[in-house]
N, C-alpha and C positions, 0 to 999 in steps of 0.2 A: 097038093097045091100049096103055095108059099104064099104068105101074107106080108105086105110091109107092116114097121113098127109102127108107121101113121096111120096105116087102114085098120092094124087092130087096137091100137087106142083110140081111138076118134069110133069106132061099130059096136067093138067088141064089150069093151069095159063100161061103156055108157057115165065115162069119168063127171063128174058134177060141173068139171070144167071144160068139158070137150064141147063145141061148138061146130053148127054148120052154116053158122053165116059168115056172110063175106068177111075181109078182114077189113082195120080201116082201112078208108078211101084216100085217095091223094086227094089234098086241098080242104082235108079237114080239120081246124083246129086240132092242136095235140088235146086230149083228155088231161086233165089232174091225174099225181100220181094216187092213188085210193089204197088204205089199208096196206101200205109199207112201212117194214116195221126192221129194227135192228140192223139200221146205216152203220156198214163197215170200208170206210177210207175217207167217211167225210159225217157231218152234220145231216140231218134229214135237208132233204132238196125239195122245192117247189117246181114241176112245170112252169110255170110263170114266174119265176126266180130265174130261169133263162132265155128269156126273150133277149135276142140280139146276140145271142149265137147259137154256132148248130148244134142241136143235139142229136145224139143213136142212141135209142132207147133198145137195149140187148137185151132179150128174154132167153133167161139159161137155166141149166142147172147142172151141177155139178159132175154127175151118172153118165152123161149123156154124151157118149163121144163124138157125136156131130157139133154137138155145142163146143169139145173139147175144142173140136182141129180150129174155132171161129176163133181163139184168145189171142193166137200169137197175132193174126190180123191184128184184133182191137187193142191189143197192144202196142202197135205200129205203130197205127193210128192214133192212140193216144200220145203217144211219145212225140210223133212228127206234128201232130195237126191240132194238138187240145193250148199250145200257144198264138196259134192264127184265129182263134176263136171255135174248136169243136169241143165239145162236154160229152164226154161218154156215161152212160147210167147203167149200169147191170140191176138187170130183176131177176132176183132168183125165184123163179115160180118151182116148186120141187115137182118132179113125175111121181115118186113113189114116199112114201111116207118117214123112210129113213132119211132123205133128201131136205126133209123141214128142221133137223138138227143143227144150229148153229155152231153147238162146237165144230163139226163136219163141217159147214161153209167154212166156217171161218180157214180153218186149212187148207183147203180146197183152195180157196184167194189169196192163201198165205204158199201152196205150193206154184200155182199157175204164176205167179208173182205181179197178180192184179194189183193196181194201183186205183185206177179208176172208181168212182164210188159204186157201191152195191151194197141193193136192200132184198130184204126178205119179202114175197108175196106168196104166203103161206096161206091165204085164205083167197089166191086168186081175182082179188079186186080190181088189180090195175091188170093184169091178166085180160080182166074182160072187158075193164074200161077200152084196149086197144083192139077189143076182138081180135086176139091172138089166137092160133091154131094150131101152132107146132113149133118144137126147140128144134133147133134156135129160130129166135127172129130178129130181127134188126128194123126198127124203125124210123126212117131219118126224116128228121124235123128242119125248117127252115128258121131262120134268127125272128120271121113274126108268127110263127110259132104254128105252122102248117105243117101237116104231114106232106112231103114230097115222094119220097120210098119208102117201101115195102117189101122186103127181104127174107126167104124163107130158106132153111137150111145153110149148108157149109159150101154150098159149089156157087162159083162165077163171082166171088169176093174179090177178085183184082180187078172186074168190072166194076163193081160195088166202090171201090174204095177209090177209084176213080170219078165219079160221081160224087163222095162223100167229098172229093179234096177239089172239085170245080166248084159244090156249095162253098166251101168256107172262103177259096178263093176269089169268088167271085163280089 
């Protein structure tokens, strides 16, 4: 019998971070970002530093080739939509323990040729603040500061990103 990689992190490993409640809810305030640490492509960011435009709050990490295939998206995306008003935020939450090494991020965002800012969530804080549950996730915020979507894994992103570009245009 064959196990997904979600069903044996989330049973198996019993991870400190692993979670079985819901994720966040539409229509609920974004969280603070909590215990992010080593902003690489910009100054530490507040939540609340971007009200009045949209944000994607991207929970990734490096390892993780599902997370892999989501970059050139958010890079699109960043490229076409972060001057109509979208802010993209990478949280590197790590899966494995090699993964919390910054020199390793830092390459990683220096080979993927992220632009967008991205912190470290080495100790899971904003992790849990969004009830996140699996890499990748994509969060999308509205400009007063609500969660709208809720985006799990790497498939049906040209619908996603679709959505993302009727927020900011709208």
């Amino acid at each position: 019998m064959s196990i997904s990689r979600r069903t044996f992190l989330m049973t198996s490993l019993a991870l400190p971070f692993a979670q079985t409640a819901s994720a966040a809810s539409i229509g609920e305030p974004a969280p603070a970002f909590e215990g992010l640490e080593n902003w690489i492509n910009s100054k530490p960011v507040a939540i609340d530093a971007l009200r009045g435009r949209v944000v994607l709050v991207d929970f990734w990490t490096f390892a993780c080739s599902n997370c892999v295939n989501t970059l050139p998206w958010l890079a699109d995306w960043h490229q076409t939509l972060e001057p109509k008003g979208l802010t993209i935020v990478g949280v590197h939450t790590p899966e494995f323990p090699f993964e919390r090494d910054l020199y390793a991020l830092r390459k990683a965002v220096s080979r993927h040729g992220i632009l967008y800012p991205v912190a470290q969530d080495n100790r899971y804080q904003t992790w849990k603040a969004y009830r996140t549950r699996y890499w990748p996730t994509a969060i999308l915020i509205d400009r007063s500061g609500r969660i709208v979507q809720y985006h799990e894994g790497d498939g049906g992103l040209g619908a996603f990103g679709t959505q993302i570009k009727q927020l900011v245009e709208a």
